[in-house]
C-alpha positions as CSV (number, residue, x, y, z in Angstrom):
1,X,172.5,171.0,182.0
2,X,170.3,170.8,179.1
3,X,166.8,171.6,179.3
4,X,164.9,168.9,177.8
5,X,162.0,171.4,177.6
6,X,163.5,173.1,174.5
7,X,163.8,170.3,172.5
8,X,160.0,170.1,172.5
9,X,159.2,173.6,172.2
10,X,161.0,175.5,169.9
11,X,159.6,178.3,171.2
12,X,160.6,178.1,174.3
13,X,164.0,179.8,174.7
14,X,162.3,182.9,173.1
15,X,159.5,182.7,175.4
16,X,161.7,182.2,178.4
17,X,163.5,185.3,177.0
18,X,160.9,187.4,177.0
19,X,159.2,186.8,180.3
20,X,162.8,187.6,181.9
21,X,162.6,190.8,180.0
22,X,159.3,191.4,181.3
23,X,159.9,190.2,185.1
24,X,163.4,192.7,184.5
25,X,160.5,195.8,184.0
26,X,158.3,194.6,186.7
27,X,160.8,194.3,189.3
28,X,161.9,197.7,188.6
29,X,159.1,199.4,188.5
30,X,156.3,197.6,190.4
31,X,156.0,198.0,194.5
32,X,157.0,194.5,196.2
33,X,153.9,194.7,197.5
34,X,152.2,194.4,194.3
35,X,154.1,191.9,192.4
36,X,153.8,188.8,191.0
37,X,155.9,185.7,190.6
38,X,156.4,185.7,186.9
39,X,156.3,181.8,186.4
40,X,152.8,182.3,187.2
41,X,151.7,184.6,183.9
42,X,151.2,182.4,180.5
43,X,151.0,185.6,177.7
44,X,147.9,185.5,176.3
45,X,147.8,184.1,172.7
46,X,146.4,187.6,171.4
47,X,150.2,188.7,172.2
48,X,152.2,185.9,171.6
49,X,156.0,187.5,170.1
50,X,155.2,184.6,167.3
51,X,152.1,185.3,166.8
52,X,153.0,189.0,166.1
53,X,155.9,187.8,163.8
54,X,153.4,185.7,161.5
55,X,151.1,188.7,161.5
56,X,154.0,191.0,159.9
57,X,154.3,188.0,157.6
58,X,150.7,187.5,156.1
59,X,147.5,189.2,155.8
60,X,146.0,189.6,159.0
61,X,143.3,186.6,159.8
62,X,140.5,187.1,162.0
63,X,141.2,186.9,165.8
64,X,140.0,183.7,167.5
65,X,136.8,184.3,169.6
66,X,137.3,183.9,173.4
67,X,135.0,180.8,173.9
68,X,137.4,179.4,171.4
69,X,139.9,179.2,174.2
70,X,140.5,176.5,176.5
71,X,139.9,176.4,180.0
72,X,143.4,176.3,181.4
73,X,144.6,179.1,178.8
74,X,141.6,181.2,180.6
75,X,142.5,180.0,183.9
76,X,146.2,181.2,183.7
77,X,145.3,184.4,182.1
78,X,142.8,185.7,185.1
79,X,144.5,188.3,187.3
80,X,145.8,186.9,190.6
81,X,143.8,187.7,194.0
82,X,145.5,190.2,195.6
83,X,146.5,189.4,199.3
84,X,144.9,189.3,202.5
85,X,144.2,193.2,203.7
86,X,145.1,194.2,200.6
87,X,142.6,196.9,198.4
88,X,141.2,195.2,195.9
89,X,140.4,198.0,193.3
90,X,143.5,199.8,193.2
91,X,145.0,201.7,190.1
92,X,146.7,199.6,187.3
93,X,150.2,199.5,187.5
94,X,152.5,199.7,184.3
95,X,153.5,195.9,184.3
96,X,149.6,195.3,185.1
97,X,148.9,197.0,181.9
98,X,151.2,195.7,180.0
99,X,150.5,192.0,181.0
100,X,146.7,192.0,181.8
101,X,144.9,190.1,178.7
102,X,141.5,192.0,177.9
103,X,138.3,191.6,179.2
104,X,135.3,190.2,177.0
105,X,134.0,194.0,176.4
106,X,137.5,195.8,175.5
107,X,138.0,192.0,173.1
108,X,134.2,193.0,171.8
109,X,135.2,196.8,171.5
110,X,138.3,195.7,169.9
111,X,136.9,193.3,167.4
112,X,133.9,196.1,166.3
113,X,136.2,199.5,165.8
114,X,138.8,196.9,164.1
115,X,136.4,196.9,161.2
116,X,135.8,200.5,161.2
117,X,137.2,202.6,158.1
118,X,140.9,203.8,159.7
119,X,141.5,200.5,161.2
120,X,139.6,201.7,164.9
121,X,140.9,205.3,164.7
122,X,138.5,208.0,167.3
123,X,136.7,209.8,165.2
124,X,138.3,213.5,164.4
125,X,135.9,216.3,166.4
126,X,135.6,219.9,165.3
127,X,138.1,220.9,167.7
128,X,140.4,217.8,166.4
129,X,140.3,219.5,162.7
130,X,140.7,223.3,163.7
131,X,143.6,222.5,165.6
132,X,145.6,220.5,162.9
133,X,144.6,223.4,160.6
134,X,145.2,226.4,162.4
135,X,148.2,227.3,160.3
136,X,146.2,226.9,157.3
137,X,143.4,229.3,159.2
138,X,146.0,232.1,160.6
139,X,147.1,232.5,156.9
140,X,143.5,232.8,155.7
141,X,142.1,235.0,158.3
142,X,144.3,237.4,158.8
143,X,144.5,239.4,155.4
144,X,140.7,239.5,155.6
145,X,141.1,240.7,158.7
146,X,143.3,243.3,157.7
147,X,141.1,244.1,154.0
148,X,138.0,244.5,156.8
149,X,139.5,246.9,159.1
150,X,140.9,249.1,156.0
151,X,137.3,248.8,154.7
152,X,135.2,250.0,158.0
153,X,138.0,252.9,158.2
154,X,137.6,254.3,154.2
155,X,136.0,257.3,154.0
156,X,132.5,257.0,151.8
157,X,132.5,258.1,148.6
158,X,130.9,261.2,147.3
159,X,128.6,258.9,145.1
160,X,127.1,256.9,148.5
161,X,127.0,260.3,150.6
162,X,125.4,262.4,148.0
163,X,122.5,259.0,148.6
164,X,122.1,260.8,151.9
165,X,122.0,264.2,151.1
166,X,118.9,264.9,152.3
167,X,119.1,264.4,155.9
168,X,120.0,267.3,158.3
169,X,124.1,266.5,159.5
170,X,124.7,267.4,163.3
171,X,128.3,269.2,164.5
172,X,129.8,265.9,165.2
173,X,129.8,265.0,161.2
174,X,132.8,265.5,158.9
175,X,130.4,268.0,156.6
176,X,131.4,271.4,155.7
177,X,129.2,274.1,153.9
178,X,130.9,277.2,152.4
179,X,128.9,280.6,151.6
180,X,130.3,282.5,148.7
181,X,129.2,285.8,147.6
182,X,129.9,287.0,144.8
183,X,130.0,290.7,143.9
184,X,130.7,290.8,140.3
185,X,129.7,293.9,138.2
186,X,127.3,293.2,136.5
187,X,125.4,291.4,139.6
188,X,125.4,290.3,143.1
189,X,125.6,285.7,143.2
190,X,125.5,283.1,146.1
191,X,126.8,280.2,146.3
192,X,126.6,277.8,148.5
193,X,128.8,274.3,148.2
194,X,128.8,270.9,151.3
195,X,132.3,268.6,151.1
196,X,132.9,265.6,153.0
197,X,136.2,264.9,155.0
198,X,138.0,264.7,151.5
199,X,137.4,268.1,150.8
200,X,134.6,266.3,147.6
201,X,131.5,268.2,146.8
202,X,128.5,266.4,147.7
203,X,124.6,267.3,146.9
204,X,122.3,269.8,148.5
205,X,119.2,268.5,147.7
206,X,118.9,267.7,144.2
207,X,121.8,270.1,143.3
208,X,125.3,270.2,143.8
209,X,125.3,273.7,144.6
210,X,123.4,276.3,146.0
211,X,123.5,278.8,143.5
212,X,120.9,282.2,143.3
213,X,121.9,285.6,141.3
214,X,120.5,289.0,141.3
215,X,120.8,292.7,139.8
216,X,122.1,294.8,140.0
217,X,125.8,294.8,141.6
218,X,126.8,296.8,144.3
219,X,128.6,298.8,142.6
220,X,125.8,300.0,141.2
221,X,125.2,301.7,145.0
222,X,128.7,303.5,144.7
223,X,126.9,306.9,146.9
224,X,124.5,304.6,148.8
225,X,126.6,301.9,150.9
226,X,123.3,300.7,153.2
227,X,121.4,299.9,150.0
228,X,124.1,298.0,148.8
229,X,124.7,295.4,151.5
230,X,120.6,295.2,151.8
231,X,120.7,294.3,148.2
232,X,122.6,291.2,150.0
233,X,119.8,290.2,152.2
234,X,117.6,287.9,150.0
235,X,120.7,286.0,149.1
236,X,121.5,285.3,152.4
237,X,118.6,284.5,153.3
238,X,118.9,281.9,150.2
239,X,121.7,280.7,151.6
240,X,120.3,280.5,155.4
241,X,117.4,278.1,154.1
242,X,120.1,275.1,152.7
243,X,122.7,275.3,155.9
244,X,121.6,273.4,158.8
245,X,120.8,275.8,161.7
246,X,123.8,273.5,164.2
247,X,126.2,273.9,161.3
248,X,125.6,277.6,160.3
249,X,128.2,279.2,163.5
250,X,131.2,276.9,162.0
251,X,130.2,277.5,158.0
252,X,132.3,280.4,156.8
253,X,131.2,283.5,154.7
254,X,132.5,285.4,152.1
255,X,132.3,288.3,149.9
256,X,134.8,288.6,147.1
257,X,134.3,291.8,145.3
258,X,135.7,291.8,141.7
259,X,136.2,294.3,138.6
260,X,133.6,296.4,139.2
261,X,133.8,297.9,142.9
262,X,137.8,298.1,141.9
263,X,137.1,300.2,139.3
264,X,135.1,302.7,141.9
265,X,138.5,303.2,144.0
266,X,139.5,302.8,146.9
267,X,137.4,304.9,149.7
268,X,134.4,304.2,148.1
269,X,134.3,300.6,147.7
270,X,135.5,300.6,151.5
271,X,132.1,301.9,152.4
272,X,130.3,299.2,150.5
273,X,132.3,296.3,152.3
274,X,132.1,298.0,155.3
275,X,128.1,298.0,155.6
276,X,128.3,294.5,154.1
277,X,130.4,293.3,157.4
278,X,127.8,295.0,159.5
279,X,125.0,293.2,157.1
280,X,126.5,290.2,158.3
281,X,127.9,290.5,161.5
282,X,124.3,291.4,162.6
283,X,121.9,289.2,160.2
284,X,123.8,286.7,159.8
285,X,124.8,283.3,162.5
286,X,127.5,282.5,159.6
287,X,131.1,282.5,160.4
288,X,132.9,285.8,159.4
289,X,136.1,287.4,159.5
290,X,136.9,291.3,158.3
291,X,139.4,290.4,155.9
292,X,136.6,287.8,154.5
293,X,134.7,290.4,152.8
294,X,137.2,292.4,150.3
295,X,137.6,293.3,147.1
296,X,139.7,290.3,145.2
297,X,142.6,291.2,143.4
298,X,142.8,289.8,139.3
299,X,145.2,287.2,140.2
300,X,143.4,285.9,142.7
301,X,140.4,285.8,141.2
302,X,142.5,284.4,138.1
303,X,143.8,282.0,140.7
304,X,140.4,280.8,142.1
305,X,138.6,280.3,138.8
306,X,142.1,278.0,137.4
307,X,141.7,275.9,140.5
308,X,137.5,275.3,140.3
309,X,137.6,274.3,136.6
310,X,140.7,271.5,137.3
311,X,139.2,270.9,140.4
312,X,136.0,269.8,138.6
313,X,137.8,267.8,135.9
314,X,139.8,265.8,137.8
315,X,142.7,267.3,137.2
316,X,144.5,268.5,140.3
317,X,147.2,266.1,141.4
318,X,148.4,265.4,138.2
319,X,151.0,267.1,136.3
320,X,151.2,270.8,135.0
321,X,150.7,269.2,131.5
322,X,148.0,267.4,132.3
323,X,145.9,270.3,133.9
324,X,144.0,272.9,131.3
325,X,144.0,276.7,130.7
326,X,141.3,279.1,131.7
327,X,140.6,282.5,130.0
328,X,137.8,283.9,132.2
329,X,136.0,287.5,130.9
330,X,134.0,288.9,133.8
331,X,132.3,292.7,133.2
332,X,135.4,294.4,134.1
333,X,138.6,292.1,133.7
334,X,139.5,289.3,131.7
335,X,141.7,286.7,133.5
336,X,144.2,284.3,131.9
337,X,145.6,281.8,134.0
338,X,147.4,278.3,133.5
339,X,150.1,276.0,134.9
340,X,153.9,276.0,134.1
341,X,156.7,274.4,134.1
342,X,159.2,275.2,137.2
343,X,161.9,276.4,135.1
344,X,159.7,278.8,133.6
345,X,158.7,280.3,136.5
346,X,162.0,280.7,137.6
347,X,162.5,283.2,134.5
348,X,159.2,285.5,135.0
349,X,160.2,288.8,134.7
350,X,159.8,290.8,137.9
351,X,156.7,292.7,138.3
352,X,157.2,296.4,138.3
353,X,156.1,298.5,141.7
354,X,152.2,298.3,142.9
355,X,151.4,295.1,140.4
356,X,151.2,291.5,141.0
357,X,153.4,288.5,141.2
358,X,153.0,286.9,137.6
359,X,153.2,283.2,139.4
360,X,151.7,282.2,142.1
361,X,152.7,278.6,143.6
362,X,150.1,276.6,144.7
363,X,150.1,273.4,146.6
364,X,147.0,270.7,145.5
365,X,146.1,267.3,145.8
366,X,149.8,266.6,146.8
367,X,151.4,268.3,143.7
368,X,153.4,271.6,143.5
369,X,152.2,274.0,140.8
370,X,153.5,277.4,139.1
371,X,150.1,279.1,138.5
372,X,151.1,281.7,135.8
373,X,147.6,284.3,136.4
374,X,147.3,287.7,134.8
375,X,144.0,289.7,135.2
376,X,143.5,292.8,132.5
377,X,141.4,295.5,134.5
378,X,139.3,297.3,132.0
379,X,139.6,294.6,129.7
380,X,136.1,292.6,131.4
381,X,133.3,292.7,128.1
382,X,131.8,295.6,129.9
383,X,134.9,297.8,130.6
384,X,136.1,297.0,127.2
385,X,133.2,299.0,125.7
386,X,134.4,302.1,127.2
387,X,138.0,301.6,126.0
388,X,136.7,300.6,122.4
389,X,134.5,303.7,122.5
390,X,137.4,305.8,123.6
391,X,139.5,304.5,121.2
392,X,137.0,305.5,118.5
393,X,135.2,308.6,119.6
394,X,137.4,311.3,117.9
395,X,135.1,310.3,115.4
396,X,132.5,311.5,117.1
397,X,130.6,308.1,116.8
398,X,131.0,304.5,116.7
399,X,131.8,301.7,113.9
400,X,131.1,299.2,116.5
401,X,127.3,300.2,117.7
402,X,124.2,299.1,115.5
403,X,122.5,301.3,112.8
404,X,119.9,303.5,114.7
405,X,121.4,303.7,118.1
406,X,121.4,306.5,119.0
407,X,122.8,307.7,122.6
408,X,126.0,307.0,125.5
409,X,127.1,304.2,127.2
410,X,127.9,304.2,131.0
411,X,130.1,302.5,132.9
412,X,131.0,303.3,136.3
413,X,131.4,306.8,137.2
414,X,131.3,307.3,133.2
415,X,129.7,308.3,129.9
416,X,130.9,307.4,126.1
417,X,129.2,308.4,123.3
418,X,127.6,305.2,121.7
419,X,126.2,306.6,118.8
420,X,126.6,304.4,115.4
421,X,128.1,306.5,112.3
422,X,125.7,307.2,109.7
423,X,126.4,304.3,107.3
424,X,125.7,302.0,110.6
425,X,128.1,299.4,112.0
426,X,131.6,297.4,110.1
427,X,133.6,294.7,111.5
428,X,136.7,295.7,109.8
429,X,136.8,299.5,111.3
430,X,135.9,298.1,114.4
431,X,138.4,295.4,114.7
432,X,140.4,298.3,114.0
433,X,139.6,300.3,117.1
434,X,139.4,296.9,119.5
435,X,143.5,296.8,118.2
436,X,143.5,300.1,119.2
437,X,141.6,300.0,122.6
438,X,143.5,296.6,123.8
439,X,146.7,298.3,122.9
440,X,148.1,295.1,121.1
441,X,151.1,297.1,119.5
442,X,152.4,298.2,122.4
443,X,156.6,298.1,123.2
444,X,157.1,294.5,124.9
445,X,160.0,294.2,127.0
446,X,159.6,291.1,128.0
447,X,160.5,287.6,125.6
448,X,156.7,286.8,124.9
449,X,154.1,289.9,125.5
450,X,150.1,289.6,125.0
451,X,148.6,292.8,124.8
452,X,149.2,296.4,126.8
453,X,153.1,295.1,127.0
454,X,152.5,292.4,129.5
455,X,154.1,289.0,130.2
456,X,152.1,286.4,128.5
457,X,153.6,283.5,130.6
458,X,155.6,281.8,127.8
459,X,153.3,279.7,126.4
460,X,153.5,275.8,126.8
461,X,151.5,272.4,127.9
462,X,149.4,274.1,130.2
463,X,148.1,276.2,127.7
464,X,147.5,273.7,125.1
465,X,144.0,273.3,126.3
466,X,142.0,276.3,127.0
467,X,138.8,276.8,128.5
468,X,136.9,279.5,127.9
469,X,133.9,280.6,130.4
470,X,131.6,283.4,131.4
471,X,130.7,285.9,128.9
472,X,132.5,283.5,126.3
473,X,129.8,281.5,126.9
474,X,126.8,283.8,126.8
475,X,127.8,285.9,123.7
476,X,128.5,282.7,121.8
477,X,124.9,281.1,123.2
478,X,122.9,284.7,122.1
479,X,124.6,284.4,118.5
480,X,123.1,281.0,118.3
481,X,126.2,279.2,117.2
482,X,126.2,277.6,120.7
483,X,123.3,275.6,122.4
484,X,122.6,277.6,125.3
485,X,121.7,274.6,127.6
486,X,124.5,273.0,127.0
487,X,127.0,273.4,130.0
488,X,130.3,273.0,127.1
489,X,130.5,273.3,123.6
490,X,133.6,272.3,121.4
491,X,134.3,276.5,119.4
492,X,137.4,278.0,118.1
493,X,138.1,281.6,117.7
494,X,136.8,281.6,114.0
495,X,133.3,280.7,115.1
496,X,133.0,284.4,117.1
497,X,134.9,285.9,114.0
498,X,131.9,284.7,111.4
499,X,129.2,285.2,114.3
500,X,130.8,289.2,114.3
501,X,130.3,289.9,110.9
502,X,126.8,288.7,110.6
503,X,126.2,291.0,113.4
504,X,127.4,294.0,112.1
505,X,125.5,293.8,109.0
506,X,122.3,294.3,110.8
507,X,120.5,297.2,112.4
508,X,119.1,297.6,115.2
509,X,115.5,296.5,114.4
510,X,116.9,293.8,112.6
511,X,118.9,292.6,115.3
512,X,116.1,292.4,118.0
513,X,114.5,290.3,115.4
514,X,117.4,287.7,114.7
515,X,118.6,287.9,118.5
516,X,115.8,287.5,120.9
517,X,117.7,285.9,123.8
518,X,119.5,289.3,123.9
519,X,118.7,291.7,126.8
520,X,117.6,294.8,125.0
521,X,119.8,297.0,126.4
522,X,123.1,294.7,124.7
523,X,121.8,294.7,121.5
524,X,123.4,297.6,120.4
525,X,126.8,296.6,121.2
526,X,126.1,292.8,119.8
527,X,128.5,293.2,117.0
528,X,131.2,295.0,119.2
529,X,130.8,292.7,121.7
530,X,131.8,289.6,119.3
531,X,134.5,291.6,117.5
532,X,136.3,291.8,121.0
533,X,135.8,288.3,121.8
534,X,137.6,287.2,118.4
535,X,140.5,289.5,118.6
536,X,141.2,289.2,122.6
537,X,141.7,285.1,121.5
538,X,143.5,286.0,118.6
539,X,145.5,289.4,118.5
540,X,145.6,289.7,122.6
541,X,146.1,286.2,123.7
542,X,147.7,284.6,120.8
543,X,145.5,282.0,120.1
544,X,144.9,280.6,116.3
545,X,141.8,281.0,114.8
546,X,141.5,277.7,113.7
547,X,142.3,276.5,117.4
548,X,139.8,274.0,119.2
549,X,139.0,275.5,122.6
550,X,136.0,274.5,125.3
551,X,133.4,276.9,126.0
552,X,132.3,275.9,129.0
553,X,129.3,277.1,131.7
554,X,129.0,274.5,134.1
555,X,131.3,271.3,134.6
556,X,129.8,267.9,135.0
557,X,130.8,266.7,138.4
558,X,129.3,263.7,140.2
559,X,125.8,263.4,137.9
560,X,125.2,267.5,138.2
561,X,126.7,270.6,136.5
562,X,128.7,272.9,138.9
563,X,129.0,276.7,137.8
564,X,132.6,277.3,136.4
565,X,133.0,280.3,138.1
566,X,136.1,281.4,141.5
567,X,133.8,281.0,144.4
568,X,134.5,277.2,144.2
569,X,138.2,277.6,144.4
570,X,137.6,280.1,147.3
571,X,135.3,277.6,149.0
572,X,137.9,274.8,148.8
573,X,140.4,277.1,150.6
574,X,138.2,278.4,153.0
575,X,136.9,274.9,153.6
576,X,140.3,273.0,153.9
């Protein structure tokens, strides 16, 4: 039969509907103790199904305050008593929550975060927002992370430990010092260098190096091997002073002997390094080794001097082309070494029995390189006097000493008449005799010779850009066409050539006049001494007159000059 109830409430079926659906839910999921006769619940208006239609349909209105509704609706809405011997404040049920109308606070609560900005939302906490970003975070974080880990694990730089240079470094520290003597002819040196983990110089004090020189050199003590080695004992104790005492049983020390105790043979310059092992075995807390105190062979020195000077530049690691070529004249040899190109050094002529390799392969900074290093014994600016006076002396006098000399010239175990012919000194006669002495038309029977019928290396990149040091430098400083504080200067061979023939204009009380940076002792041999120079470049090595070439003393490296000299590149290897 027809209910006569929906004819007056159009509303009804729906609402009839709905509390089926809801008594469905409650039976199913609320304990029979618990439940409630569903004809009993009136939904609230707040939840009315048509009331939530309309609200989808048009702006939302303000809800009705509570005290607007009437008594019955407030009645029916109150929750039911719960039984006899029932608990009164038990926990919600689902249906409970689902049909219990709110009370006057949660309608109050409701009503005040309903006109908060995001319609009621809780507030977002810290912990809220670092959660929904954490993504965003990870990516952020971690590469500086990563950048702050590399950063705390980089070695410093030589620029910030150099800052530090002045405190005293314990065992534990990555610090090395390296003593280097050496025991050129014409003088006994020390140095004395500090590197950091990376093998990079850094200060001693206010210097770079450590770096004291005396006379004479021990060769000077050829029958006399105790006096020798104590001619060592100042520097060392020079070289005591800068190494801390904790450091000084793990710093190495060497002596590297060159040209001049080679050219007193064999037995005797054993002596000499002999009482210098003893010197130092018994005065010394340095590290030491036997084979550390020798007489260097040319190439090696060659070697050594090739790898300071690139070293200092910057150059090592990069390619042979890029590195530069050093001429080096000592006393008693004169070294030319510079880089080549592999197939190059595959074609170096074999060196005949008792001499040196012509390349040596070295290994630097990660690169391979085919050293070519040739050193001329007898051919230092102080041997080379004796072989230009040789050349010369069936004359019975020189062309290449000063008006007025009068005398010999020793060298080693010997004497050369030095005396100047009567009409006094002439560049051409004695570029004539330097030709003579350095042997320059000798048979070559190799492609490319320099002088004396010896490989010259082949030329090439490496060779392009020569550096010139040692007595280069100090011949070229006395003649006054080179500052002699600078630590480079910009010559070419021509520059010696016109500094020679000024020179051998003069005699010998003019000289001392126009050259007083000259020992007194040199000035004689000023205008042979700068005749050699100018034909070694040019007849002996090859190099044009007109050709650009750095004189250099000292190399800037890291706001200080470092002496361009082998003990570096000895250091380095001794040090790595």
């Amino acid at each position: 039969a027809a209910n006569p109830s929906l004819a007056a409430d159009p509303n009804a079926a729906h609402t009839r509907t709905r509390t089926r659906t809801r008594t469905h839910f409650q039976l199913a999921t609320t304990p029979i103790s618990t439940r409630r006769d569903p004809r009993q619940v009136k939904p609230h208006p707040l939840y009315s199904p048509l009331r939530s239609q309309r609200q989808r349909q048009s702006p939302r209105r303000a809800d009705p305050p509570l005290s607007a509704l009437d008594s019955a609706e407030q009645e029916a809405v109150k929750p039911s008593p719960p039984p006899p011997g029932r608990i009164r404040y038990r926990t919600p049920s689902s249906p409970d929550l689902l049909l219990a109308p709110p009370s006057d606070a949660d309608a109050k609560n409701m009503r005040r975060y309903s006109a908060l900005p995001g319609g009621g939302a809780r507030p977002d906490t810290l912990a809220d927002r670092l959660h929904r970003y954490r993504g965003v975070l990870l990516v952020i974080l971690a590469p500086l992370a990563l950048v702050s880990l590399v950063l705390l694990l980089m070695p410093r730089s030589p620029a910030s430990s150099s800052a530090a240079a002045g405190r005293r470094w314990g065992p534990l520290d990555a610090n090395k010092y390296a003593v280097i003597f050496d025991a050129g002819s014409s003088g006994s040196r020390v140095h004395v260098f500090r590197f950091d983990a990376n093998l990079d110089l850094l200060h001693i004090g206010d210097q770079i190096e450590l770096f004291v020189q005396k006379k004479p050199g021990l060769s000077e003590y050829a029958n006399n091997p105790q006096e020798a080695a104590k001619s060592l004992v100042s520097l060392l104790e020079d070289a005591k002073r800068v190494v801390p005492v904790e450091l000084r049983g793990q710093t190495p020390v060497r002596v590297g002997a060159t040209a001049g105790l080679r050219a007193l043979g064999a037995e005797k310059s054993e002596e000499i390094l002999q009482a210098v092992r003893d010197l130092l075995r018994e005065k010394s807390s340095f590290k030491t080794q036997p084979d550390w105190v020798t007489v260097l062979d040319g190439p090696q020195e060659g070697a050594y001097e090739w790898v300071t000077i690139n070293y200092l530049l910057g150059k090592l690691g990069k390619t042979y082309a890029d590195t530069v070529g050093v001429v080096d004249l000592g006393g008693g040899s004169v070294q030319m070494a510079y880089a080549i190109a592999e197939k190059d050094a595959v074609k170096a002529p074999k060196p005949s029995e008792g001499e040196d390799s012509y390349v040596k392969k070295l290994f630097l900074k990660g690169t391979t390189y085919y050293l070519y290093v040739h050193s001329y014994l007898h051919y230092g600016l102080l041997a080379a006097r004796a072989e230009i006076l040789k050349a010369g002396n069936g004359k019975g006098y020189s062309y290449c000493t000063l008006e007025g000399h009068q005398g010999q010239y020793k060298y080693g175990n010997g004497k050369f008449e030095a005396s100047a012919s009567p009409s006094g000194a002439s560049y051409s006669k004695c570029r004539d005799d330097v030709v003579k002495a350095l042997k320059v038309d000798q048979a070559c029977t190799h492609m490319k010779c320099s002088f004396g019928g010896i490989w010259n290396g082949g030329g090439g990149a490496g060779q392009k850009n020569l550096f010139v040091a040692s007595f280069f430098f100090d011949r070229a400083a006395e003649a006054g066409f080179v500052n002699p504080k600078a630590p480079v200067a910009k010559v070419k061979p021509s520059d010696f050539e016109k500094a020679a023939k000024r020179a051998c204009k003069l005699n010998l009380k003019d000289a001392e006049a126009a050259y007083p940076g000259v020992q007194k002792d040199n000035i004689p041999y000023i205008c042979m001494d700068l005749v050699y120079q100018y034909t070694l470049l040019v007849d002996g090595f090859g190099v044009g007159s007109h050709q650009e070439m750095t004189l250099v003393k000292k190399v800037p490296y890291s706001n200080a000059f470092v002496e361009a000299a082998w003990p570096l590149g000895s250091a380095i290897e001794v040090a790595s």
